[in-house]
Backbone as CSV, one residue per row, in Angstrom:
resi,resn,N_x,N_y,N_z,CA_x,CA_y,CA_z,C_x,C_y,C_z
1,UNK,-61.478,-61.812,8.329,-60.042,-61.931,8.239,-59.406,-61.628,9.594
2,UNK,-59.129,-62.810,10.171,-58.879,-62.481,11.691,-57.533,-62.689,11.894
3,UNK,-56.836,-62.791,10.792,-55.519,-62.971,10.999,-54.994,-61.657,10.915
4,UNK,-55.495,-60.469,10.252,-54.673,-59.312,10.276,-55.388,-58.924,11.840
5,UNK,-56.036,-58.731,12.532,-55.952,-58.400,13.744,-55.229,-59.306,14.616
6,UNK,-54.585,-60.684,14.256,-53.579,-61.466,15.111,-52.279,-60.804,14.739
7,UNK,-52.063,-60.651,13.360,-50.841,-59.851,13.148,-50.965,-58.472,13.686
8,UNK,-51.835,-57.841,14.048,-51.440,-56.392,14.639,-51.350,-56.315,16.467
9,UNK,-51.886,-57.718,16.902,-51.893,-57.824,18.205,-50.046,-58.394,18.473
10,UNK,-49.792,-59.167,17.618,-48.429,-59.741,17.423,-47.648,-58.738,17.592
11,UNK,-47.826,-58.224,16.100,-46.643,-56.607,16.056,-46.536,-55.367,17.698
12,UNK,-47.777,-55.632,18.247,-47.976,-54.242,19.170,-46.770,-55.315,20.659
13,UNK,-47.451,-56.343,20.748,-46.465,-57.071,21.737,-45.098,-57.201,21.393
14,UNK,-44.729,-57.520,20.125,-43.101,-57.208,19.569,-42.397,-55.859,19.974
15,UNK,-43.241,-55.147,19.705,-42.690,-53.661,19.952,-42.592,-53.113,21.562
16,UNK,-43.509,-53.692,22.112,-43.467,-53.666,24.231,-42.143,-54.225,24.201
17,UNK,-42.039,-55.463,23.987,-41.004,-56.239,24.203,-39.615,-55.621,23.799
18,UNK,-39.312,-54.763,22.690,-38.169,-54.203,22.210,-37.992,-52.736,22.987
19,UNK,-39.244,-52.149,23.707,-39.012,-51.315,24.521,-38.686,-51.748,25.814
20,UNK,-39.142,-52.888,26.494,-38.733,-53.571,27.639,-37.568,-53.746,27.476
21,UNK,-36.852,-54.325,26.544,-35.008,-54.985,26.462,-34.389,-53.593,26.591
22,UNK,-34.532,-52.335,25.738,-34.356,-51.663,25.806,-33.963,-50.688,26.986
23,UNK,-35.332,-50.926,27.929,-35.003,-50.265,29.575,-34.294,-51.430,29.988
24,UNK,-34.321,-52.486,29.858,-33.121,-53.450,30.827,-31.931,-52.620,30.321
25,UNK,-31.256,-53.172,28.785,-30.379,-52.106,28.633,-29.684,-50.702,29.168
26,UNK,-30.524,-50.227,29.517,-30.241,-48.953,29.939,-30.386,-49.113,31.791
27,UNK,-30.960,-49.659,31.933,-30.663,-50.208,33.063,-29.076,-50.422,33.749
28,UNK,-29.289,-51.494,32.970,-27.580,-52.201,33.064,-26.388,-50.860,32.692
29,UNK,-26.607,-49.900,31.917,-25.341,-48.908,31.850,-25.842,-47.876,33.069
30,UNK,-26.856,-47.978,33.561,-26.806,-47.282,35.002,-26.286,-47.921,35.976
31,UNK,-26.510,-49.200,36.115,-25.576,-49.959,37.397,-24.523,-49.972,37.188
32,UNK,-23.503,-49.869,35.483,-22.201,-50.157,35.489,-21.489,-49.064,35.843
33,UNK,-22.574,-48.142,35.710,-21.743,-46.496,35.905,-21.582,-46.276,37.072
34,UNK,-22.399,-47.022,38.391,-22.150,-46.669,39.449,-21.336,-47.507,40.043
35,UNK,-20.444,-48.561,39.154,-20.084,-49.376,39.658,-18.201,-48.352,40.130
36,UNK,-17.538,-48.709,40.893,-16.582,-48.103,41.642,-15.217,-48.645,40.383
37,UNK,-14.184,-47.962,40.345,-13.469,-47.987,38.936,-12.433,-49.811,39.499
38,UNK,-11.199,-49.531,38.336,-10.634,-50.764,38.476,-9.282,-50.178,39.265
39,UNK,-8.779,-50.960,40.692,-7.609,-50.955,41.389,-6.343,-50.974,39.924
40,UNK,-5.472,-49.728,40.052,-4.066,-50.150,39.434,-2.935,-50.710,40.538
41,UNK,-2.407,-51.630,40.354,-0.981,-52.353,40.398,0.164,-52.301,39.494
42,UNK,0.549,-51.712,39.087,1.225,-51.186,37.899,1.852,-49.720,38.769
43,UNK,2.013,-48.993,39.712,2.575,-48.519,40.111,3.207,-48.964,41.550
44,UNK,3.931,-48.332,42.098,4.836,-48.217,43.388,3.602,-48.436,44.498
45,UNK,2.552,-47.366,44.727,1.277,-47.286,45.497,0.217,-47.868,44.748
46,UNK,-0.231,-47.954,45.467,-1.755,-49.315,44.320,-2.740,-48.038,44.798
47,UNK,-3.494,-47.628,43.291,-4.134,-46.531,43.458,-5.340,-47.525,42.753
48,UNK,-6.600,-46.483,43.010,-7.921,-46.956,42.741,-9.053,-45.668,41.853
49,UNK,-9.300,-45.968,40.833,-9.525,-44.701,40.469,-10.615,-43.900,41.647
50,UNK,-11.117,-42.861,41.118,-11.923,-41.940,41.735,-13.852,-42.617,41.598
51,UNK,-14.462,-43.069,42.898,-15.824,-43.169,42.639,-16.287,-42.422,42.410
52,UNK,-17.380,-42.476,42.078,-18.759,-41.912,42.219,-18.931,-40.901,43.226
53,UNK,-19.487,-39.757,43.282,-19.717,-38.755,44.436,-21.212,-39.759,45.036
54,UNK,-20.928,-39.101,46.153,-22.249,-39.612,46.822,-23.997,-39.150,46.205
55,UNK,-23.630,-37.435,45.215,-24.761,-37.299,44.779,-24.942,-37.941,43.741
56,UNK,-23.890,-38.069,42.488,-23.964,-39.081,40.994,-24.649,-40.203,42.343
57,UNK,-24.153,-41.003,42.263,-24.670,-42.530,43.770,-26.051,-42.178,43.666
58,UNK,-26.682,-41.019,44.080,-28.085,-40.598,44.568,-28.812,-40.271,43.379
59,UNK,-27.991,-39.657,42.475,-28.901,-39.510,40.835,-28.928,-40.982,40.155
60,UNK,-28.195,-41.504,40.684,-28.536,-42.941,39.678,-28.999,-44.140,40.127
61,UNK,-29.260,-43.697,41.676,-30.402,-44.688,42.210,-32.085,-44.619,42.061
62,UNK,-32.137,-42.985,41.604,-33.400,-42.023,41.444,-33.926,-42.910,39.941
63,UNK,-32.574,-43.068,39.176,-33.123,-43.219,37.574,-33.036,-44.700,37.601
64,UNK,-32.454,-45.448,38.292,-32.850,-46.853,38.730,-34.620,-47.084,39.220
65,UNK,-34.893,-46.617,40.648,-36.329,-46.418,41.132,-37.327,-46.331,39.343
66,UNK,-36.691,-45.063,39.049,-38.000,-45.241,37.858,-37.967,-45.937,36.900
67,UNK,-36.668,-46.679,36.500,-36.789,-47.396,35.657,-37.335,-48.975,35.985
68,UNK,-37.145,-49.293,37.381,-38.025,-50.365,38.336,-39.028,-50.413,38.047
69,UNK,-39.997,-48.854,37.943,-41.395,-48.854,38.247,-42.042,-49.204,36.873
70,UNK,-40.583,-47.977,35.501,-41.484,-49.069,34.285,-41.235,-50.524,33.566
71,UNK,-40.051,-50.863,34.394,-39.934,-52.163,33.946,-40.973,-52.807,34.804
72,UNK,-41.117,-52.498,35.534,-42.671,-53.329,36.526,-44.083,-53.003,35.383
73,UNK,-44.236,-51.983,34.892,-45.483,-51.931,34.410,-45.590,-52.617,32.597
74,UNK,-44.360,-52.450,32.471,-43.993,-53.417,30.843,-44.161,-54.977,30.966
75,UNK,-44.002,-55.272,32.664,-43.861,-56.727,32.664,-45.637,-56.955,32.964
76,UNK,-46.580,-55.939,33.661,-47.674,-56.320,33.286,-48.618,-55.954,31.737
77,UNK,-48.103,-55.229,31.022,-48.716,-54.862,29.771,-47.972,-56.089,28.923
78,UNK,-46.582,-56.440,28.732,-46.713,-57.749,28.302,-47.171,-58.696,28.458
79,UNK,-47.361,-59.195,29.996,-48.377,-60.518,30.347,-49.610,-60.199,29.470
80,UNK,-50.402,-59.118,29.883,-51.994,-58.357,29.371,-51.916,-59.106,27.756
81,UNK,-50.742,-58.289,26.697,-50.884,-58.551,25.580,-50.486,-59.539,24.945
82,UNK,-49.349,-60.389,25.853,-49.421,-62.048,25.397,-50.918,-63.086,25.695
83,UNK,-51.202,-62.676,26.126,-52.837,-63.008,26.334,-53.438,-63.075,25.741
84,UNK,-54.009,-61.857,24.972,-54.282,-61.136,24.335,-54.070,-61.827,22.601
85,UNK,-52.584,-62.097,22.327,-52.245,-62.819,21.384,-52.865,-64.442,21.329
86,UNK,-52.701,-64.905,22.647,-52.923,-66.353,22.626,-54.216,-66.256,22.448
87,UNK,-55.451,-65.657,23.052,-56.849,-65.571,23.085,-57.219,-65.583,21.023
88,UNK,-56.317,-64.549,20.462,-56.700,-64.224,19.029,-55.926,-65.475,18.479
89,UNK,-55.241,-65.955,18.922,-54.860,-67.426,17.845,-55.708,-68.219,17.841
90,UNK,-56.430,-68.549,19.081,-57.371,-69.922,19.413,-58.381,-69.349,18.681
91,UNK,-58.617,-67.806,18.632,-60.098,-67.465,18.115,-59.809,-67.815,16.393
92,UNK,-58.849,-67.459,16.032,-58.365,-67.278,14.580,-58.186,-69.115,14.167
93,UNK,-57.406,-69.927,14.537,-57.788,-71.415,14.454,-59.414,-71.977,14.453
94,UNK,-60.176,-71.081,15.005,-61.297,-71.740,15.000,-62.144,-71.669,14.007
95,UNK,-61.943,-70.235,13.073,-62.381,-69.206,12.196,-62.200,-70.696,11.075
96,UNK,-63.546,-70.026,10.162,-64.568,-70.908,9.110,-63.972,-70.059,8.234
97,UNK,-63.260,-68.850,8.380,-62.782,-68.025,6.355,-61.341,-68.986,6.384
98,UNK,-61.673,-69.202,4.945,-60.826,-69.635,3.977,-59.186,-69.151,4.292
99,UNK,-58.974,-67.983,4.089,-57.789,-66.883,4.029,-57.251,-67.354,5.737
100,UNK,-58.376,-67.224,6.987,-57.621,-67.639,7.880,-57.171,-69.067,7.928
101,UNK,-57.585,-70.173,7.337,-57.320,-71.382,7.522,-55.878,-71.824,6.983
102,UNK,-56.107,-70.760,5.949,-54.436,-70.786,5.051,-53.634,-70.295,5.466
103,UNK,-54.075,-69.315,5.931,-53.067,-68.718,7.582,-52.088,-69.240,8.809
104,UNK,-53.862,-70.056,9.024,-52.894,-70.775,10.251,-52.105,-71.918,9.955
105,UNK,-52.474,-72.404,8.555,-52.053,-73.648,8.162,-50.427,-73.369,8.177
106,UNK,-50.219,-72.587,7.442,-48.803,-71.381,6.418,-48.176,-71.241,7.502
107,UNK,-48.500,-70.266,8.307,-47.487,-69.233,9.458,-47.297,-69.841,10.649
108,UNK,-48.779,-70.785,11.572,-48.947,-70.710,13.304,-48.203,-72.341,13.013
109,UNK,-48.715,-73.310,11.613,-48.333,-74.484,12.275,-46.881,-74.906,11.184
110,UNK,-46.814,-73.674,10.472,-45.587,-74.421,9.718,-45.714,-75.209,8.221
111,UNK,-47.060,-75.593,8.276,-46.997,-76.661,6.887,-46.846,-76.290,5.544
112,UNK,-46.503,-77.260,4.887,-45.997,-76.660,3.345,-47.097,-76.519,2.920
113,UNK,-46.878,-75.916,1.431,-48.694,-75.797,0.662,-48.567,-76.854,0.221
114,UNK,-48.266,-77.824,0.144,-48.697,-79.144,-0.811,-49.822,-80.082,0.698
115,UNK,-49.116,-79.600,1.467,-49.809,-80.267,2.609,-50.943,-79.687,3.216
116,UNK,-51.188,-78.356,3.219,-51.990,-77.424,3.179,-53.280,-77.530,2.239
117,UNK,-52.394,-77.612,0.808,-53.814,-77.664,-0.011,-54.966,-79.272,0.491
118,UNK,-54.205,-80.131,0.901,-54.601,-81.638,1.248,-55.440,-81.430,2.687
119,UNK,-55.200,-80.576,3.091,-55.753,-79.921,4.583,-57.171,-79.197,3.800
120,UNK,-56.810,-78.233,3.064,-57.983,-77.694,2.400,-59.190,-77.843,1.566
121,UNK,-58.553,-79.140,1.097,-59.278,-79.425,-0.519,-59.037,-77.848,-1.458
122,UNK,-57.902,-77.496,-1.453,-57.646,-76.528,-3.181,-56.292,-76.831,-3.139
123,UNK,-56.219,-76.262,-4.538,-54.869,-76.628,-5.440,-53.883,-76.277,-4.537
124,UNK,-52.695,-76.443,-4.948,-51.434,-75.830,-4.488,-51.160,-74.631,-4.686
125,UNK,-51.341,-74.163,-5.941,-50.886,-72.977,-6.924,-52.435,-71.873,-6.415
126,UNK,-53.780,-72.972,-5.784,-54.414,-71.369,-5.791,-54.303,-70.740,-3.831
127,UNK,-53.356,-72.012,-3.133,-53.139,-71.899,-1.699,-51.960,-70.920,-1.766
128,UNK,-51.153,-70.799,-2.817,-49.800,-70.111,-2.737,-50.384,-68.703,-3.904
129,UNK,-51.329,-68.819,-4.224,-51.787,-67.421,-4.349,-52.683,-66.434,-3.618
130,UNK,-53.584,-67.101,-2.613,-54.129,-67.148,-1.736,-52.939,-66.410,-0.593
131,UNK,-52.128,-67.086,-0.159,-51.291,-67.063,0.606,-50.309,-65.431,0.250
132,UNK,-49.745,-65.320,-0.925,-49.785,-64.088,-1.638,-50.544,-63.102,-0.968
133,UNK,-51.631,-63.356,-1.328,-52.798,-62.050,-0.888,-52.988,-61.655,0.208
134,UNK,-52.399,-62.985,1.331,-52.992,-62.319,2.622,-51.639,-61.972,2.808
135,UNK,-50.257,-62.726,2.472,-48.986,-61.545,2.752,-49.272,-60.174,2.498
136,UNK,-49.512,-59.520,1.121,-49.692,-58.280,0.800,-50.720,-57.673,1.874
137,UNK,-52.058,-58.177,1.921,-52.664,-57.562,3.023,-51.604,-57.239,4.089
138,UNK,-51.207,-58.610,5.050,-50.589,-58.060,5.773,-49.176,-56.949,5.872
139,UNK,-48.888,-56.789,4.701,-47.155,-55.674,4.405,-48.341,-54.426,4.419
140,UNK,-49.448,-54.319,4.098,-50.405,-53.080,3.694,-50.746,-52.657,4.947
141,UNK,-51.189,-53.693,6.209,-51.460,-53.374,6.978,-50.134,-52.791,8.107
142,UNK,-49.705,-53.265,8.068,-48.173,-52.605,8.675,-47.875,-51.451,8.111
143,UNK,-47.986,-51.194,6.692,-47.241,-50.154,6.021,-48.293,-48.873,6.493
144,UNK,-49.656,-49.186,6.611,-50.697,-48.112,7.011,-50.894,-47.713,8.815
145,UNK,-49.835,-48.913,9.260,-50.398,-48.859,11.340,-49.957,-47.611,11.868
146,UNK,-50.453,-46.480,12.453,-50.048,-45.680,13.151,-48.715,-45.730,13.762
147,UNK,-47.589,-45.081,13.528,-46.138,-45.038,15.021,-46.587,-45.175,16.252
């Protein structure tokens, strides 16, 4: 059953990826914070609010630098584990079990079960119970994966 190790290689790259957006995110409210305020015109003297001290400036170039270094190392552990994914699809398409064929048929290429079972030689009703089983596997296997 090589599809629940494609689904857990899937899930682990989903989750890099939501920590990567995440440091961009936070990223971006560090550059806006250092960004210098908005000019008023609305008075007699055109005032500008108050910047940044030169040390805030220096603390938030520090937390920039490190957030560089792990957005640099997220962008190679994602390449690593999109790889990683593509390597287990081709291996999992190639796979002779039953359960993966209905797999890839179902999830990687889209097809209905009527078209599926015609791909398979079995019924409809035992591809969509079939199909059943390896969902539940897979909600079981998620529901049991380590944080």
């Amino acid at each position: 059953m090589i599809y629940l190790e494609y689904e857990a290689y899937k899930q682990r790259f989903r989750e890099s990826q939501r920590i990567f957006n995440d440091l961009l995110l936070e990223k971006e409210r560090l550059f806006t914070a250092a960004l210098p305020g908005a000019i008023r015109y609305d008075k007699d003297r055109v005032q500008s609010s108050i910047t940044s001290t030169p040390l805030e400036s220096y603390v938030i170039a520090l937390d920039e630098k490190e957030i560089d270094t792990k957005l640099a190392d997220l962008r190679r552990l994602l390449s690593d584990q999109e790889r990683l994914v593509r390597l287990k699809e081709r291996e999992l398409k190639a796979s002779n079990d039953l359960d993966d064929k209905i797999y890839v048929s179902k999830v990687i290429y889209h097809y209905s079960s009527s078209y599926t079972s015609k791909r398979i030689y079995m019924s409809k009703s035992q591809i969509n119970r079939r199909f059943d089983k390896i969902n539940r596997n897979i909600e079981n296997m998620r529901r049991n994966a380590p944080l």
